[in-house]
C-alpha positions in Angstrom: -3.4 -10.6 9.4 -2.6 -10.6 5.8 0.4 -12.2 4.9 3.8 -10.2 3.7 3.3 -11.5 0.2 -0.3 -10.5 0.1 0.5 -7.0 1.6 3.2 -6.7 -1.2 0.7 -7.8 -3.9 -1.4 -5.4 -2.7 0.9 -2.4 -3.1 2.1 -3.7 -6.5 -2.0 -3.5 -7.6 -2.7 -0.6 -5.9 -2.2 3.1 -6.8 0.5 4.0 -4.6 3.7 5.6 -6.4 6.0 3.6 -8.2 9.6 4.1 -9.3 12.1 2.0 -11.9 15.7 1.9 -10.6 18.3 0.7 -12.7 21.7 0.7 -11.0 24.0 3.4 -12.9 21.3 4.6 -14.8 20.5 8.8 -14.4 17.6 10.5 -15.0 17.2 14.1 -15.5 13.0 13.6 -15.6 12.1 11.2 -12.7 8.9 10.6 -14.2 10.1 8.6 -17.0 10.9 6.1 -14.6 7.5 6.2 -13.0 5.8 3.5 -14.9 2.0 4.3 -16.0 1.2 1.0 -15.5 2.0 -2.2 -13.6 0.2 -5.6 -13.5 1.4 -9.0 -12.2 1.4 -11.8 -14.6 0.8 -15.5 -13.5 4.4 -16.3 -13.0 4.4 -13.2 -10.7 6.3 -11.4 -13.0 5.4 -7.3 -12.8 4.7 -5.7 -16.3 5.2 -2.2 -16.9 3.9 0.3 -19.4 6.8 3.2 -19.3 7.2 5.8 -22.4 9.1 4.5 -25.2 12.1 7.1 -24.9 12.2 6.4 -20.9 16.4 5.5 -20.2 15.0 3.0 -18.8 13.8 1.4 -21.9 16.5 2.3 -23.8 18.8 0.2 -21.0 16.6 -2.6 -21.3 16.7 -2.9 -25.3 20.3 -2.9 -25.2 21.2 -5.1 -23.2 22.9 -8.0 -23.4 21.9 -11.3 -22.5 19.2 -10.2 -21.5 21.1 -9.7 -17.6 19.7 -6.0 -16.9 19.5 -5.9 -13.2 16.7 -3.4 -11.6 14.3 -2.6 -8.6 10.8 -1.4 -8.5 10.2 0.5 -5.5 6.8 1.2 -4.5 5.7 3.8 -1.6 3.0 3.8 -0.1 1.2 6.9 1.4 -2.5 7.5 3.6 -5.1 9.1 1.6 -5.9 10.9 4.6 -4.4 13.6 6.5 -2.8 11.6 9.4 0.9 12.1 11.4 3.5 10.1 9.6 1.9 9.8 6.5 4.1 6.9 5.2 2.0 3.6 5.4 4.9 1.1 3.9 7.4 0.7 1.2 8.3 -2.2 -1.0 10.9 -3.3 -2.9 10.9 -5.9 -5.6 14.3 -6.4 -7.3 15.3 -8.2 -10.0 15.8 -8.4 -14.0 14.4 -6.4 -16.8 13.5 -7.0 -20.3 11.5 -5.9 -22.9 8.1 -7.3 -24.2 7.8 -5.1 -28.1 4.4 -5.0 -29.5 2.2 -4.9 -26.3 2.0 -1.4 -25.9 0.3 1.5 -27.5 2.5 3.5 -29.4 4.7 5.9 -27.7 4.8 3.1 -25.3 7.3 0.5 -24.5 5.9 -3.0 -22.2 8.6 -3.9 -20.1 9.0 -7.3 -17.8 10.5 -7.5 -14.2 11.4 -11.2 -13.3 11.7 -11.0 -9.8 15.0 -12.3 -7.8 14.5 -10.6 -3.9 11.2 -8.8 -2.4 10.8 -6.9 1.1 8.2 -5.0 2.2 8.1 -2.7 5.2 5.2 -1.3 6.5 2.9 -0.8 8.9 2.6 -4.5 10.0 6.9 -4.8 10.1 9.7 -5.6 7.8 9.8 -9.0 5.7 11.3 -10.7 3.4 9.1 -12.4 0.3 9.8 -14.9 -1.6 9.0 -14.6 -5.2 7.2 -18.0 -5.3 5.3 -16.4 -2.6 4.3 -13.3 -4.0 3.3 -15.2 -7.6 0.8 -16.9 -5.3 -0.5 -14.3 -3.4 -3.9 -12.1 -4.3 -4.4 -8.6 -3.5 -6.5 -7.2 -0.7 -10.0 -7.4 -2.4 -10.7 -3.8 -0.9 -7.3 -2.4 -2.2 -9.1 -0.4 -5.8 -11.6 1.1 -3.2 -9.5 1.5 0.0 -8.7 5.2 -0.5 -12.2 6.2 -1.1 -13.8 4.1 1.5 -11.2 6.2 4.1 -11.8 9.6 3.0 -15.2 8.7 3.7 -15.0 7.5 6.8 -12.8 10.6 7.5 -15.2 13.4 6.4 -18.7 11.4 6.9 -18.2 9.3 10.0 -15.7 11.2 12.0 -17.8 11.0 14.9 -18.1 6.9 15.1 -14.6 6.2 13.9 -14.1 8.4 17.2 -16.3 6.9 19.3 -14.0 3.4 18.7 -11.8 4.9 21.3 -14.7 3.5 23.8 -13.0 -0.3 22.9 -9.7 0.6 23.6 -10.2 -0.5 26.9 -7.9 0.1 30.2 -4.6 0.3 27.7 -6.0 3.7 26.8 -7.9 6.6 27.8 -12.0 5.3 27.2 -12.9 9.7 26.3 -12.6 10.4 23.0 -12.3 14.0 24.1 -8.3 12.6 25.4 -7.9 13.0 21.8 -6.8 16.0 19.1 -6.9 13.3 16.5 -8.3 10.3 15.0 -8.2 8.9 11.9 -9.0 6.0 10.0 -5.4 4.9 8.8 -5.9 1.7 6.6 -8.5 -1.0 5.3 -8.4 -4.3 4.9 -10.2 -7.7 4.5 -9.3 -8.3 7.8 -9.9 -5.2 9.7 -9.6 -1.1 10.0 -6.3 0.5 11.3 -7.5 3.7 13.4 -4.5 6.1 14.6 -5.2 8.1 17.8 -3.2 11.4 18.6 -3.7 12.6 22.1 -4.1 15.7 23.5 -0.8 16.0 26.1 1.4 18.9 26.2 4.7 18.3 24.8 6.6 15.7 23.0 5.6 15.5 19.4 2.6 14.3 17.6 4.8 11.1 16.5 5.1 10.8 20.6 2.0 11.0 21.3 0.1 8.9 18.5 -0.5 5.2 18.2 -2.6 3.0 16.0 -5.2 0.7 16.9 -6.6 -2.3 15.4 -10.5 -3.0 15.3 -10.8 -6.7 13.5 -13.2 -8.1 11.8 -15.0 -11.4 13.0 -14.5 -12.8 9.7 -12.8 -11.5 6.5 -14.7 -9.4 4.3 -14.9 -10.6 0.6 -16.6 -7.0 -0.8 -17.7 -3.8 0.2 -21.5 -4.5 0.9 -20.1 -7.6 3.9 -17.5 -4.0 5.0 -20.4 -2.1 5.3 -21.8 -4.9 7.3 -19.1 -5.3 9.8 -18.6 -1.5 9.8 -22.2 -1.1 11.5 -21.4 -3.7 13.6 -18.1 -2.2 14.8 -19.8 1.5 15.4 -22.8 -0.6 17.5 -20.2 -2.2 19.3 -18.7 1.5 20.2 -22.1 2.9 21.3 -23.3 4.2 18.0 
């Protein structure tokens, strides 16, 4: 499974939403402290490209010593239309300053240096340490892994069904036991699938639960996914 710091990574570098928090600091447009854009640098420092007039710029130029305490809170959400759409959230904490002259104007570059990082998602809740997270590398699927489930969604439905037939005795072999399955996340490692049966009563958060189809190796690209993809549909009957 990937590691806590790796899945952190991963949402840092990915496109899920992203909000600045500076303690005491109000907002009456929340987008100004979305940032644009975010990279990690090779300390494992986060960069972030927010308008020049954001508060939270304005915070961060003045001031002092440079001891401006802040959190960057990531959420992350499935690209497809699933129960409890909510994959994970993150939170990286820690000091912000400004970096003038790296951005295109109208822009401000600011620097998190990180002090405490959690994330809390679909694999649990953990702590990171920020030596950890410098060292980590993103899920090499992680710029294609919204694409690659929409299409398993709406081109493959039928296979990514059919992968109820390795469930074995835990669960109900029929596909037809099910109102709903859905691909749910990607990874080097494997494909989440989250099955919704078909019982009366209870809720749809009841009544659904995710399974995990692994790969026999890790997957480096997206030709070796579409490898192991076949193989996991072949395995299912298909």
């Amino acid at each position: 499974m990937p590691s806590a710091a790796e899945r952190t990574r991963t949402l840092v570098q990915s496109t899920c939403s992203a909000v600045l928090l500076i303690p005491g600091l109000e907002c009456i447009y929340p987008d100004q402290l979305m940032p644009g854009v975010r990279t990690v640098g090779p300390d494992g420092e986060i960069f972030l490209v927010l308008p020049a007039d954001s508060p939270a710029v304005r915070a961060a130029t003045h001031a002092q010593d440079d001891e401006l305490a802040a959190a960057l809170e990531l959420t992350d959400v499935a690209p497809v239309s699933v129960p409890n759409r909510i994959r994970g959230r993150a939170r990286l904490s820690g000091w912000l300053t400004c970096v003038p002259g790296m951005a295109e104007p109208g822009r401000m570059l600011l620097r998190l240096e990180l002090g405490e990082v959690s994330v809390d998602d679909l694999w649990g809740t953990e702590s990171v340490e920020p030596e950890e997270f410098a060292h980590a590398c993103p899920d090499p699927l992680v710029d294609h892994e919204a694409e690659l489930l929409q299409h398993l969604h709406a081109g493959h439905g039928d296979q990514v069904r059919g992968l109820s037939a390795l469930l074995g005795e835990r669960e109900s072999p029929s596909s037809e036991a099910y109102a709903q399955v859905v691909p749910v996340a990607l990874d080097r490692f494997g494909l989440r699938v989250r099955f919704t049966r078909r019982e009366g009563g209870g809720t749809a958060a009841d009544r659904s639960f995710d399974a995990r189809f692994e790969f026999p190796e890790p997957v480096r690209d997206i030709a070796q996914l579409r490898q192991e993809m076949h193989r996991l549909f072949e395995a299912a009957g298909y």
